[in-house]
C-alpha positions in Angstrom: 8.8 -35.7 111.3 9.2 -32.8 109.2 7.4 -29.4 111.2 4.2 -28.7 109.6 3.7 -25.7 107.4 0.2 -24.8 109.5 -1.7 -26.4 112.3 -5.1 -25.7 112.9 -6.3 -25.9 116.6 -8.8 -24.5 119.0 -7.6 -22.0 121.5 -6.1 -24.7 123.6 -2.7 -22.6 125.2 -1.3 -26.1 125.7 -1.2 -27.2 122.0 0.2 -24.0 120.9 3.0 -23.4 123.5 4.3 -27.1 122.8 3.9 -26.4 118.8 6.1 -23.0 119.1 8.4 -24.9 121.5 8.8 -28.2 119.1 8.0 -26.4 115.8 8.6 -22.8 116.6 8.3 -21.9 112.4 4.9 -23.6 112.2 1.9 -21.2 111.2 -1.1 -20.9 113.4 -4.6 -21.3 112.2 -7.6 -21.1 114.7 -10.5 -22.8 114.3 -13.4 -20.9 113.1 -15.9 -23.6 113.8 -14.8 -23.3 117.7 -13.9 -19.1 117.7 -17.7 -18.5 116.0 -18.8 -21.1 119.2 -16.7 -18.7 121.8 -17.6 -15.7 120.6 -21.7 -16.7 120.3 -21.6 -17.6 124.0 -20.2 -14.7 125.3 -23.6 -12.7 123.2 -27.1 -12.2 124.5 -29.3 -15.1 122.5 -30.7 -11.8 120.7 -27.7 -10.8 119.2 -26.4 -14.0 118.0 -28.1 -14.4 114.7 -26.7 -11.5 113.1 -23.5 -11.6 115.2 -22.9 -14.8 113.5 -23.6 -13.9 109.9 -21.1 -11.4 110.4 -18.3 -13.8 111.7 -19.3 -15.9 108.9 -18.5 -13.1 106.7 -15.3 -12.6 107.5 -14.1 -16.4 106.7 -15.8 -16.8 103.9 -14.6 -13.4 102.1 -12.9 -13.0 98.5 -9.4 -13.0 100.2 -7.6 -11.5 103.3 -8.0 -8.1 102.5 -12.0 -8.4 102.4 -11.7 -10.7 105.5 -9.8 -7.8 107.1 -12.3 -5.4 106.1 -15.5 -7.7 107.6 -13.5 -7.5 111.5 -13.1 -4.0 111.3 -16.6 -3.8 110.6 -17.7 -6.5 113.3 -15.5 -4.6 115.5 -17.5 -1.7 114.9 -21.0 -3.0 115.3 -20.3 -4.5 118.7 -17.6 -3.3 120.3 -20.0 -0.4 121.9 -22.4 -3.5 123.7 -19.9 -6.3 123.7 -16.0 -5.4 123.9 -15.0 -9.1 124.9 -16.9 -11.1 122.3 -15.1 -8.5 120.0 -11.8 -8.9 121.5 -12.0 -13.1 120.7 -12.0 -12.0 117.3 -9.5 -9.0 117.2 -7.0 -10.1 119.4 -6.8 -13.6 117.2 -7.1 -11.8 113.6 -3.6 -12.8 112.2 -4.7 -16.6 113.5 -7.7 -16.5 112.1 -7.1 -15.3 108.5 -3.5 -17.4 108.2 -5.3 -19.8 105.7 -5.8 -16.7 102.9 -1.8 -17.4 102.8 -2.6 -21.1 101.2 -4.3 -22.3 98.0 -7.8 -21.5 97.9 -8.9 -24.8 97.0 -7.3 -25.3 100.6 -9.3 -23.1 102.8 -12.4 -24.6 103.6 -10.1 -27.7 104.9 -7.9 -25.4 106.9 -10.6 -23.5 108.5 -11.9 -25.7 111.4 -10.7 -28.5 113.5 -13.9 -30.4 113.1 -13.5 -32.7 110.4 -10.8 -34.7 112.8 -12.5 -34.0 116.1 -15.9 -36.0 114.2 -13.7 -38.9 113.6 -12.4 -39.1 117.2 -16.2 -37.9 118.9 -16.9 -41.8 118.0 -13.9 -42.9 119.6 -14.2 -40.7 123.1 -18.0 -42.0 123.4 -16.7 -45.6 123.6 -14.0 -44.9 125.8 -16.2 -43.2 128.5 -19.1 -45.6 128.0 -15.8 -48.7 129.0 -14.5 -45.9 131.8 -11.2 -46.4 129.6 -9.7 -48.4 127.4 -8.3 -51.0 129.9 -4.9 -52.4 128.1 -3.1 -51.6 124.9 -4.5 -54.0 122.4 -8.1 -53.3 124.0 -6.9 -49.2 123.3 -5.8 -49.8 120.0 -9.3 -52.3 119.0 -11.4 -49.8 120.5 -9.9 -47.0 118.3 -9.2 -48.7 115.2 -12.3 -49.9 114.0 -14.2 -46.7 114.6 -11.6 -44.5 112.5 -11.5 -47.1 109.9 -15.2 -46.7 109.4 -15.0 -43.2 109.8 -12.4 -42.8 106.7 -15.0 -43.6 104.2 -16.4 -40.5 105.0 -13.2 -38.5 104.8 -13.4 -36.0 102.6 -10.3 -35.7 100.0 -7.9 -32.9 100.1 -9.0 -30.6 97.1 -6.4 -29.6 94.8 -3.6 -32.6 96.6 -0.7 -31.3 93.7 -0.8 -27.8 95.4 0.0 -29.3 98.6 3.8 -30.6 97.3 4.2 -26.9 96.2 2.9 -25.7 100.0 5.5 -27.9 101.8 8.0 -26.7 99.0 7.6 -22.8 100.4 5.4 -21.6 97.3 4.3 -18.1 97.5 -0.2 -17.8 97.6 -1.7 -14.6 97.3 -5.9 -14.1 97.5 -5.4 -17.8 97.0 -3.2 -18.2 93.8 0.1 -19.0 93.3 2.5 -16.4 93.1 4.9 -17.0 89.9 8.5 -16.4 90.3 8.1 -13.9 86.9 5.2 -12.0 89.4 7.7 -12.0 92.3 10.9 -10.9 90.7 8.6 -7.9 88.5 7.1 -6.8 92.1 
């Protein structure tokens, strides 16, 4: 297997340490769905609203830059009251933003891990419900037919030419491709 370009995980040291040791070029991507989770539970119930407007604010910016801008500002607003749900952000920034590097049609796949942990969720519930999957074949049955079903729900990879051109080491900047013209003029 060829090392991916990016993985997207949770905050699972384990994943990451065997990535950098197997793949040690591979970009990191964080998972917002499971840093906006995090950082909520470390909040008071009163401040989580807003506190997660904000985070929402920051992945869902124009580009990098204006993602930048919105932790610095959520930085800002809570750091005073609550230094470690701001440090979960901070302290993973570079993770969190890595997908402003890659097509913009791209980013609302790279953002989260959730799309792939749904089709597995049906698979875990079986398995706990059997106590395991008992032998091979009865492991393989068990997982096959739920993640068949499951990928007729899969949602396609927008823009799929752009992702030859990612593997291929193409330059995206605020989401665009980055011409050679642009980059020898720069």
């Amino acid at each position: 297997m060829r090392a991916p370009v990016l993985a997207v995980g949770d905050g699972a040291l384990g994943f990451w340490k065997a990535l950098a040791e197997v793949f040690p070029d591979t970009r990191e991507q964080r998972c917002w769905v499971h840093k906006t989770a995090n950082v909520l539970d470390s909040l008071p119930k009163s401040a989580q609203p807003a506190a997660k407007r904000a985070i929402q604010d920051i992945y869902n910016a124009e580009n990098k830059e204006q993602a930048r801008k919105a932790v610095a500002l959520f930085a800002k607003q809570y750091n005073a009251k609550y230094p470690k749900a701001v440090k979960k952000i901070v302290d993973d920034e570079d993770e969190l933003l890595a997908f402003y590097d890659f097509p913009a049609e791209h980013w609302i796949h790279l953002r989260t891990t959730n799309p792939i942990e749904s089709t597995f969720a049906t698979v875990r519930l079986r398995t706990k419900v059997t106590k395991g999957a008992g032998s091979r074949a009865a492991g393989l049955a068990m997982v096959f037919k739920p993640v068949e079903s499951a990928q007729a729900r899969w949602r396609a990879v927008n823009a799929p030419h752009l992702v030859a051109l990612v593997r291929a080491g193409a330059r995206f900047e605020r989401g665009h491709l980055v011409e050679r013209s642009e980059i020898l003029s720069a």
